[in-house]
Every structure is written in structure tokens, then in C-alpha cells.
C-alpha positions in Angstrom: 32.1 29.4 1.4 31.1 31.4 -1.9 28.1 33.7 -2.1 25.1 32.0 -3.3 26.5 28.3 -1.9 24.9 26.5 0.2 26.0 24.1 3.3 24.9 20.7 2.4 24.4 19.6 5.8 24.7 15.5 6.2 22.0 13.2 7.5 20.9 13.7 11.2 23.3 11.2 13.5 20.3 9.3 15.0 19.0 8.8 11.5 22.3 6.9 10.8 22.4 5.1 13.4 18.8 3.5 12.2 20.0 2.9 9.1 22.9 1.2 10.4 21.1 -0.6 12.4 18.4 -1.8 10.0 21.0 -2.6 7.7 22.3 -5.4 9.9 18.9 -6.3 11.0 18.0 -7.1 7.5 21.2 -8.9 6.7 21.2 -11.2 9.2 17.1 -12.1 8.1 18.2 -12.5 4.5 21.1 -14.3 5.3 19.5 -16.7 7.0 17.5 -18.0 3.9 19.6 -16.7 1.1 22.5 -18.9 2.4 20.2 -21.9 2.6 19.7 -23.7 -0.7 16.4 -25.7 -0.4 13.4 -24.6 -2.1 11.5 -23.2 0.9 14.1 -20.7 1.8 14.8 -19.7 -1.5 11.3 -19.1 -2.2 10.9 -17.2 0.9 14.2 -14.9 -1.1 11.9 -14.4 -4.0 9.6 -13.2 -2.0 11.6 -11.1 0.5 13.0 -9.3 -3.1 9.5 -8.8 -4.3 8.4 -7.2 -1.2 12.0 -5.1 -1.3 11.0 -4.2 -5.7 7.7 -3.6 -4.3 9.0 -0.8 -2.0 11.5 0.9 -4.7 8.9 1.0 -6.9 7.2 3.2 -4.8 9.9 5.2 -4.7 10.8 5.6 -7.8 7.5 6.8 -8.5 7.9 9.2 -5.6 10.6 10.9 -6.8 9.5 10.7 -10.6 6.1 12.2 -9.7 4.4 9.5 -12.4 7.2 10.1 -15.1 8.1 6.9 -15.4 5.8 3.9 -15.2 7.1 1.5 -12.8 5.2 -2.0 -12.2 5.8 -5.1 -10.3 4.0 -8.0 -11.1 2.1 -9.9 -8.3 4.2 -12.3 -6.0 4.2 -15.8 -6.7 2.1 -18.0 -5.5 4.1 -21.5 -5.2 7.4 -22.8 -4.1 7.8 -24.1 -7.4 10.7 -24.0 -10.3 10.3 -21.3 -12.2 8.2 -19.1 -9.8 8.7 -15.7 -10.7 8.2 -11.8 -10.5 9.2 -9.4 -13.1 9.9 -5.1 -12.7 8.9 -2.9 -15.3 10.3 0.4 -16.0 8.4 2.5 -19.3 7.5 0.5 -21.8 10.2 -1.8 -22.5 12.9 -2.7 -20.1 12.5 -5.3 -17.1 13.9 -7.0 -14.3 12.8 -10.9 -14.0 13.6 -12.7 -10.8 12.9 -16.8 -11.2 13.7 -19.3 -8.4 15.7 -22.0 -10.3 17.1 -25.5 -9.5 20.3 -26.9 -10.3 21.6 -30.2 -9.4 24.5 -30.2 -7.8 26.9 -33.0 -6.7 23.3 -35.2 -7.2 21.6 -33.0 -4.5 19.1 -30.2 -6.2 20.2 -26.3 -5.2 17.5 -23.7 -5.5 18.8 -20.4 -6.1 16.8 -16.9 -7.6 18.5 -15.1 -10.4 17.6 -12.2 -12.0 18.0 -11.0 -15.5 17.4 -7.5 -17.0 15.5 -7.1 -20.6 15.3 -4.4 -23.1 13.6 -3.7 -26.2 17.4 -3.5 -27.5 18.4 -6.7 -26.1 18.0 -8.8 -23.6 17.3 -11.0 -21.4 21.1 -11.0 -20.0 21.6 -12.9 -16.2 22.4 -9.9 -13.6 23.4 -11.9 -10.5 24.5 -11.8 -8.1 28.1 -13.4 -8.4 28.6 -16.2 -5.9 31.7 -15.0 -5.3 30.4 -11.6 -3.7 28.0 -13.3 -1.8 23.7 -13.1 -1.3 20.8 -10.9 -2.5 20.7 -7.7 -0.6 18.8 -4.6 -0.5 21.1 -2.5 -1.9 22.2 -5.0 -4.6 18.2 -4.9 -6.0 18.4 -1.3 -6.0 21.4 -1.0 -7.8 19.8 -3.1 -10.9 16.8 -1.0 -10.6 19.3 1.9 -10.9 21.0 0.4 -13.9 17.5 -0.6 -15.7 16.4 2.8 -14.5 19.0 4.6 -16.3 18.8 2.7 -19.6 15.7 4.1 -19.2 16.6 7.5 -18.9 19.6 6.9 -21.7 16.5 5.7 -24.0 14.5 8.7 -23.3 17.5 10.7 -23.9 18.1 9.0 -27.2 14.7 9.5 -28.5 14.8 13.5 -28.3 12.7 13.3 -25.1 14.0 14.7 -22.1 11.0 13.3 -18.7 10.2 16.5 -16.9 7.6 15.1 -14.1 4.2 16.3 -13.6 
């Protein structure tokens, strides 16, 4: 090791063996009623991913010390098509997550997607794939990542650089 380094010690073993086993604690709860295609389970999704946005949010606003305005709107209310939450990061760029229905084989298949707006463009669908599988924790928080960092990349763009409080 150089003079002035310093040892970047990894998280504490116990710690990841929490997150390990939370991590499998929540996927077996969300797969449960993310691989179930009725309304009620897929409404009980949107909701799980609300309360999950609601979380990041926080934070985001943690870490940004107020920087950044980051909003979610309230939960819906109804198992209903077309119930819907929406994530707001600064002015103009948003995550919407709507329960949906599509028929199917003549059998109705309720399913939440999520698209990601900007005052460049948007809305544009943002998953997930079927072919990789259900919502997850980490996949919400890697399109509040991405819609985070267009944020940053327009604050970059517009000669000003967030600092924090």
C-alpha cells in the first residue's frame, strides 16, 4: 500500500449474511404474486414496488442531502386497470408503474410495467423482459439509477454541476 491510501475494508460478514438472507426472503414474497397473473396479485406487485420506490426515495434524498427532488405519488387505491404510481426525479423525468391487462389465449393476464419519461422524450416501456424473469428490488433500483443519472447528465448539460446542501 502507497502513502496517503487507504484500506477499503469490505462490509462486516454478519451484515452480508443479512442481506443475503433478506434477499431471498424477499424473493420468495415477490415471487409468489409476481408469478401469479390475476389482478389481485398483481396489484398487490404495484403495491409491493410502491412501498420498495417509497424506500429509495428516501434514500436518494439521504445521500443527496435535498439536491435533488425526489417524489412518489400516493399508492393506488383499487385493483383496477390502469391503477398506477409515478417517481419523480427534478423537474422533469419519471418513472410510471401501471397494472395492465392483456388477454391472452381468451383468459385476461394482469401484469405492471413501467415506463421512464423525460422532458426530452419519453414515455418509453422499461420492463422488465419476461424472459429475465419478475420485478425485483434491485431491478426498481437500477431504473431509479438510470432515471437518476439522466438526471445528473441533464444537470451536467445545463452548466450546473448539484453540490448538496
Amino acid at each position: 500500500m502507497k502513502a496517503g491510501e487507504t484500506l477499503v475494508r469490505p462490509e462486516p460478514f454478519s451484515q452480508r449474511v443479512r442481506n443475503l438472507r433478506d434477499a431471498w426472503a424477499e424473493r420468495r414474497q415477490v415471487q409468489r404474486i409476481a408469478g401469479a397473473h390475476d389482478l389481485e396479485s398483481q396489484f398487490s406487485l404495484l403495491l409491493t414496488l410502491h412501498s420498495w420506490a417509497l424506500e429509495a426515495a428516501m434514500e436518494i434524498d439521504r445521500v443527496y442531502a435535498g439536491a435533488v427532488a425526489v417524489a412518489v405519488s400516493d399508492p393506488p387505491t383499487a385493483a383496477i386497470a390502469g391503477a398506477s404510481f409515478s417517481v419523480f426525479v427534478g423537474n422533469d423525468h419519471t418513472l410510471a408503474f401501471v397494472l395492465g391487462e392483456r388477454q391472452r389465449a381468451g383468459a385476461a393476464r394482469w401484469s405492471v410495467s413501467v415506463s421512464v419519461g423525460s422532458a426530452e422524450g419519453g414515455p418509453v416501456a422499461a420492463g422488465p423482459e419476461r424472459r429475465n424473469g419478475h420485478w425485483t428490488r434491485a431491478r426498481l433500483e437500477e431504473l431509479l439509477l438510470t432515471v437518476l443519472g439522466a438526471w445528473e447528465r441533464a444537470q451536467s448539460d445545463g452548466g450546473h454541476v448539484p453540490t448538496g446542501r
